[in-house]
Structure formats: structure tokens, C-alpha cells
C-alpha positions in Angstrom: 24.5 17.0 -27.1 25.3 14.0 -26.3 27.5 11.9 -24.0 30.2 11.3 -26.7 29.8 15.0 -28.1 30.0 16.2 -24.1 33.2 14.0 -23.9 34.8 16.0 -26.8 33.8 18.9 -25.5 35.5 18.7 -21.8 38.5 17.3 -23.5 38.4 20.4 -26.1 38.3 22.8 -22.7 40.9 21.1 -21.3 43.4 21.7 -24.6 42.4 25.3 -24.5 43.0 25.8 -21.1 46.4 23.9 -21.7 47.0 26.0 -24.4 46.5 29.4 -22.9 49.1 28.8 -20.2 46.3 28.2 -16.9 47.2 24.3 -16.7 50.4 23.3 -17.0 49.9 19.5 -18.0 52.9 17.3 -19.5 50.4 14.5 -21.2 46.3 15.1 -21.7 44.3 12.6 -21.6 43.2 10.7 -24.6 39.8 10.2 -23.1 37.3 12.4 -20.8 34.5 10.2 -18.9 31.0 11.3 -18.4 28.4 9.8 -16.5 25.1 10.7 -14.5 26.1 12.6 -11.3 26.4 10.8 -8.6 25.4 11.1 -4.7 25.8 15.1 -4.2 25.7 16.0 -8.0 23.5 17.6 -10.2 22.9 18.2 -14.0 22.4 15.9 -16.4 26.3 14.7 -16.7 29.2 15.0 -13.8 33.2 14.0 -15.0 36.3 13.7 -12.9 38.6 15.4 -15.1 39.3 17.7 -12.9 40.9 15.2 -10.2 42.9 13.4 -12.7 44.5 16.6 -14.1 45.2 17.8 -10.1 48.3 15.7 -9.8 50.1 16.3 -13.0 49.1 20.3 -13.2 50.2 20.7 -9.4 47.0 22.4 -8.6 43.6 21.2 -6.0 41.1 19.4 -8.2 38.6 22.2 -7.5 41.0 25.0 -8.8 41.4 22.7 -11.8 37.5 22.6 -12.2 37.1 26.4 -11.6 39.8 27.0 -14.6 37.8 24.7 -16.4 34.2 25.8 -15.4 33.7 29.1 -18.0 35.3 27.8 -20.6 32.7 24.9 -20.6 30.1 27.9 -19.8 31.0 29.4 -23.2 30.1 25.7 -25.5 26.3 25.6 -27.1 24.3 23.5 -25.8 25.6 23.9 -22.0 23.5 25.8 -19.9 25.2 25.7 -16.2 28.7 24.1 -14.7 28.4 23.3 -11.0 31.5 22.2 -9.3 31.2 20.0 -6.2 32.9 17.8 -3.8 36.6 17.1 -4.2 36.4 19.0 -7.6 33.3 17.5 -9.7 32.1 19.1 -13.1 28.8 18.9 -12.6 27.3 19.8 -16.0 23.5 20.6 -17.2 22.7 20.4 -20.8 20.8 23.4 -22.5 17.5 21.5 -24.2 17.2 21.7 -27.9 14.5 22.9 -29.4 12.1 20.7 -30.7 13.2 21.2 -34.2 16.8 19.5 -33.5 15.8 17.0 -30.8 13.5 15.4 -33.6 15.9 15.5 -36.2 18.2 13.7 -33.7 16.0 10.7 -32.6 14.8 10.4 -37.1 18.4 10.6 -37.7 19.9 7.9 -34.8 16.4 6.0 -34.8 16.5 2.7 -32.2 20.1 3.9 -31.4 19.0 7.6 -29.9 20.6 7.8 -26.1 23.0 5.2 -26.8 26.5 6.4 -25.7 29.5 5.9 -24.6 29.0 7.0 -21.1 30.9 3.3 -19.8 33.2 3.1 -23.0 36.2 1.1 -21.9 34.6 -0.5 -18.8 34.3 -4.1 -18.9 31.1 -5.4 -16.7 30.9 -9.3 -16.2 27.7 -10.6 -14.9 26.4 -13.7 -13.5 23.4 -14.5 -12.9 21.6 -17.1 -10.7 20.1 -20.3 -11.4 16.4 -18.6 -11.8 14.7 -17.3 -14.9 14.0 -13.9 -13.7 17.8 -13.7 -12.8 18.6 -14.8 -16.6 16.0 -12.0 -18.4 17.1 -9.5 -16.0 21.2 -10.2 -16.9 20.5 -10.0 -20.5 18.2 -6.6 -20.3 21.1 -5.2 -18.7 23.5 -6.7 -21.2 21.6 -4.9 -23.8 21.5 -1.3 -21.7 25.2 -1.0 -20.7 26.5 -2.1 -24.1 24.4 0.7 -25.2 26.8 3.4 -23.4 29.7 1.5 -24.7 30.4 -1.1 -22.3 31.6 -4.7 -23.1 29.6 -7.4 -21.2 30.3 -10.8 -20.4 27.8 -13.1 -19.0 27.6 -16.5 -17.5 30.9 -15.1 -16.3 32.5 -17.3 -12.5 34.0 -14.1 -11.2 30.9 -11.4 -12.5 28.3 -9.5 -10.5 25.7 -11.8 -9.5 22.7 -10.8 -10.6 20.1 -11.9 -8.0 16.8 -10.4 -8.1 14.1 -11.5 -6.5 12.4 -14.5 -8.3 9.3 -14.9 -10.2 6.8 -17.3 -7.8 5.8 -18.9 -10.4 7.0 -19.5 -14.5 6.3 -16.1 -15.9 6.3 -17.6 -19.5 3.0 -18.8 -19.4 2.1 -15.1 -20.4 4.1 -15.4 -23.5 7.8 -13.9 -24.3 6.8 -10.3 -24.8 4.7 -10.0 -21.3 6.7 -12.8 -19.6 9.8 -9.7 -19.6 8.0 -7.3 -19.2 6.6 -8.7 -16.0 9.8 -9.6 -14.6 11.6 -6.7 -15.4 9.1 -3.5 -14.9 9.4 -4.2 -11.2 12.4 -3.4 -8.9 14.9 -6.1 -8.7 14.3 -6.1 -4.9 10.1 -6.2 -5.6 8.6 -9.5 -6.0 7.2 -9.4 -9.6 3.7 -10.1 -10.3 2.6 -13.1 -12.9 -0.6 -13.0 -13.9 -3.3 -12.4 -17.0 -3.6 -7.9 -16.5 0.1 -8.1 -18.1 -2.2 -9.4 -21.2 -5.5 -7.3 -21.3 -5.5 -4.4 -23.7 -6.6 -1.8 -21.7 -4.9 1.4 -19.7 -4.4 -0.2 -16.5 -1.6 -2.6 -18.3 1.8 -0.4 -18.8 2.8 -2.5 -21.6 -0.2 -2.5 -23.2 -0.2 1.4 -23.1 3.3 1.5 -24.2 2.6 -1.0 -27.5 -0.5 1.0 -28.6 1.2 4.2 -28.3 4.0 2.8 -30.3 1.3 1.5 -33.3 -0.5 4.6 -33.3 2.3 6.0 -34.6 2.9 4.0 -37.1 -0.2 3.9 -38.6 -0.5 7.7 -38.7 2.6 7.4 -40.8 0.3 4.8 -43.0 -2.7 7.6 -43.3 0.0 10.5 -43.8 1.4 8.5 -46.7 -2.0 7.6 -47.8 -2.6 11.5 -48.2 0.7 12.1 -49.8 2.2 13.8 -47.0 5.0 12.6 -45.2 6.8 13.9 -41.7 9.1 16.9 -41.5 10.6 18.4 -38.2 9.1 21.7 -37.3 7.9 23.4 -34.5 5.8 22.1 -32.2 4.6 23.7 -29.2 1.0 21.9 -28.0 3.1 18.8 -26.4 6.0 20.3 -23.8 5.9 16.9 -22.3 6.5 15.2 -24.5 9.0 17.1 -25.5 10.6 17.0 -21.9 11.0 13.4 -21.7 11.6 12.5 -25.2 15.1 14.7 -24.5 15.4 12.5 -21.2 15.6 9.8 -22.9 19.3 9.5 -23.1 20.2 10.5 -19.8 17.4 7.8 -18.2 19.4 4.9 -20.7 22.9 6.0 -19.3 21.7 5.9 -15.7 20.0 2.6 -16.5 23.3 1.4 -17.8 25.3 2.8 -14.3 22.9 1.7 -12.0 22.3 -1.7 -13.6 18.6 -0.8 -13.4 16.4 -1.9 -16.5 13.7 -0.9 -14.5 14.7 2.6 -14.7 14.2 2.6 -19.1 10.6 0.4 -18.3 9.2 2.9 -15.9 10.6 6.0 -19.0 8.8 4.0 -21.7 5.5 4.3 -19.7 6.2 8.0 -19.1 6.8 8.7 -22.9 3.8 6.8 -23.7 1.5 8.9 -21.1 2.8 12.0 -22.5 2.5 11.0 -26.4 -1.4 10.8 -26.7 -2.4 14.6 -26.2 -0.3 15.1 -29.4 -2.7 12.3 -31.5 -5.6 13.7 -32.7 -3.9 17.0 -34.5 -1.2 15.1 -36.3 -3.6 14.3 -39.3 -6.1 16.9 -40.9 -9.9 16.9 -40.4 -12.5 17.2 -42.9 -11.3 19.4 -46.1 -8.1 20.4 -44.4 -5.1 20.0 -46.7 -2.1 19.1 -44.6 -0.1 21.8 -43.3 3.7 22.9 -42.2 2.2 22.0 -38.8 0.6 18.8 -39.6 3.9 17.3 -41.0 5.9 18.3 -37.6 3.3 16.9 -35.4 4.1 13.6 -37.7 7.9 14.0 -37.3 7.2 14.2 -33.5 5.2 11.6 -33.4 7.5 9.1 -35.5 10.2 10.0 -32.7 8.2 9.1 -30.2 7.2 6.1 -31.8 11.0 5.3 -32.4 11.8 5.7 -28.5 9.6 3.3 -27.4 10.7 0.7 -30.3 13.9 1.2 -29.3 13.7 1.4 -25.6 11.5 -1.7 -25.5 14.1 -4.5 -28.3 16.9 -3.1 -25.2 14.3 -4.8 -23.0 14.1 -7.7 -25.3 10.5 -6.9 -26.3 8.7 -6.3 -29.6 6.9 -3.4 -30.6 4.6 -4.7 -33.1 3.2 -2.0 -35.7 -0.2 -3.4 -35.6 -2.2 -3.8 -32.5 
């Protein structure tokens, strides 16, 4: 499910719960807001629909929530409802099979996670004179407009964006590690410039994240070679995979409401730690023809493939197909 989809849904409860007489509200809203939980939450999404509907149904925010809570309870796809604080929905998402979570990322492709978790916020941003400052300002550009926000930059009464600066011109490395080095760290870490962001080896993130993404493309290029091509099925060998691949679009929305970049560079590397276990059983060996299972394993792969393409152009960063 997500964010927009969860949006629909709260507002849905809220109509029912309207409509069977248990809140008496003049005017609904046009518009339920989700977002990760906050300090004190939990779950994968919290909204404050219950605190906005106190007022106008003349009831506490948390018996709004309560009236609210089971009827959420009842929707696919929802697995728990916690209420907390003033009168928080704090909600946790039931996690599809692998079946359906591939089919979602193959059918969305770079846009899977996007959202519209900060639809109608307006986030201006300036950053300082420095380039880091600049790289980092347009990363998060690309992450918040991803949940629906608009973004202005260069903007005399934004959020400075200050982080701390590169010691010395990080572009020496070229465009692809020069971001990548400026924005994998913390903004409050000092970033490190020097030649490992270039070796191709395991001990460079990047690197690790850029061959996982082209050896998934080119077992797309042997698949087609022997005229099979990849369909979602189940797959059980890779939970991990499977775990953070799902992530993905609650990692990008806290990104995006944290102003964090870092947060989507340090999921990348996690998705492409967790993708090479599922490698070696995605084609067939010897005088095996492919199989129900082999063409799965291929969709899975292709959606991991597509998170980290996708995860790395909001970063400003290619993911070439060849490496």
C-alpha cells in the first residue's frame, strides 16, 4: 500500500464512521496526511486525523482515533493501528508477498516509493556558498518532490542548507563519485575525498551498489539470450531482500521529512548487500531449461536492479548497465 493508497484509506474510514452515526462531522476533509511516525510513534505511517476531526465532532482526539482504529483494522494490507499521544494513528503496513511487491516496483519502475507523503507542502531551500551545500540542496530537491512536495531553491527566506564542507574540491573524483562522496555521509560528518570512492572493489559502497545494479541487467541480457524473460513468482531463498526492497518507500518518505539524502544512500547499500545471495540461481546451469522459478528469481532481480537505478538519478548519480 502505499502512502497515497493509505491516504484514501483513512479518509474512506473516516466517511464510514461519519456515515454510521459515531462522528458527527459538518465538513470532511478533502485530504488525509500521512507521514513516518514521529518521536513516540511506531509503524510504518502515523496521521493526525484524528486531532483535526476533535474540534468539529466535539469529541478528544483519542476517542476520535479509537472510533477510527478497527475500522482501519478491517482494510487489507493493514496489519496493526496503534494510537498514541494526544490521539496519533499510528499505522503498520501488512507486507505483500513477494508476488505483488515485484509486480509493484516492474509496474512503477524508477518511480516505486515515490508518494505523496508532503503533497501540498511547499519547502524552500537555500543553500550556502559551498559545493557540498549546492549537491546536498539539489539531492534533497529530488527526494521531497518525490513525496509530492514543491521545492524552491536559491530561495532568500529558505532553510539553509549548511552541511559540513568538503576540504577539498570533491570533483576531482568525477560527477558520479564526486556526489556520492559528499552526500553518503551525515550532513554534520566531514566527508571524505579521496581515490577508494573510485576502486572497484567491496570496500567502496558505490562501487558495490553500481555492480549490483549491472548484474541485473545483464542477467536480463543472458535471460533474453535464452529466450526467457522475467515473470513474478514466488520466491522464498532471498527474505532480505525481500525485507528491504518493501522498505524502500518508507526509507524515501523519511528521507524526504527528515531532509536526509543520506538516509536513501545508506538503503541503496543495504539493498545491494542483500541482492547477491539471490545471483547465482536466477539463470539455469548446464542442460537445465529455465523454469517457473528461474523467471521469478529474474523478476526479483529486475526490481532490485530498478531500486537502486532509481534511488541512485534521486541522488543525481548514474547507474550505468555495463561495468
Amino acid at each position: 500500500m502505499t502512502p497515497v493508497e493509505l491516504s484514501r484509506t483513512v479518509l474512506h474510514a473516516v466517511r464510514r464512521a461519519v456515515d454510521e452515526g459515531e462522528l458527527r462531522v459538518a465538513t470532511l476533509p478533502e485530504r488525509v496526511r500521512v507521514a513516518p511516525p514521529g518521536p513516540g510513534g511506531c509503524g510504518d505511517y502515523a496521521t493526525n486525523v484524528a486531532l483535526q476531526l476533535a474540534r468539529p465532532a466535539g469529541q478528544p482526539a483519542q476517542r476520535v482515533a479509537e472510533i477510527l482504529r478497527p475500522r482501519l483494522l478491517r482494510t487489507p494490507g493493514i496489519s496493526e493501528v496503534v494510537v498514541t499521544g494526544p490521539g496519533f494513528l499510528n499505522i503498520s503496513l501488512a507486507r505483500a508477498g513477494t508476488v505483488g511487491l515485484v509486480r509493484e516496483i516492474l509496474r512503477c519502475g524508477s518511480r516505486y516509493g515515490h508518494g505523496e507523503a508532503l503533497s501540498g507542502r511547499t519547502v524552500r531551500l537555500r543553500p550556502a556558498r559551498e559545493v557540498r551545500a549546492v549537491v546536498q540542496a539539489e539531492a534533497l530537491a529530488r527526494v521531497l518532490r518525490s513525496q509530492g512536495a514543491v521545492v524552491h531553491i536559491d530561495d532568500h527566506d529558505g532553510i539553509v542548507v549548511r552541511p559540513v564542507p568538503a576540504p577539498v574540491d570533491p570533483f576531482v573524483l568525477g560527477p558520479d563519485a564526486a556526489r556520492w562522496a559528499l552526500l553518503y555521509p551525515a550532513p554534520h560528518d566531514r566527508p571524505r575525498i579521496d581515490g577508494e570512492h573510485l576502486v572497484q572493489r567491496e570496500s567502496n559502497p558505490l562501487f558495490r551498489i553500481r555492480y549490483a545494479h549491472a548484474r541485473t541487467r545483464a542477467l536480463l541480457r543472458n535471460a533474453a539470450d535464452l529466450q526467457y524473460r522475467p515473470e513474478p513468482g514466488p520466491v522464498a531463498e532471498v527474505p532480505s531482500l525481500f525485507q528491504v526492497l518493501a522498505d524502500h518507500p518508507r526509507v524515501l518518505a523519511a528521507a524526504a521529512t527528515h531532509r536526509a539524502p543520506d538516509r536513501l544512500a545508506r538503503h541503496l547499500v543495504t539493498v545491494a548487500d542483500a541482492l547477491p545471495p539471490l545471483l547465482p540461481a536466477v539463470l539455469p546451469l548446464g542442460d537445465e531449461k529455465p523454469s517457473a522459478a528461474h523467471r521469478a528469481r529474474l523478476a526479483l532481480a529486475e526490481a532490485a536492479g530498478t531500486v537502486l537505478a532509481g534511488g541512485l538519478s534521486l541522488l543525481g548519480i548514474d547507474a550505468p548497465d555495463h561495468l
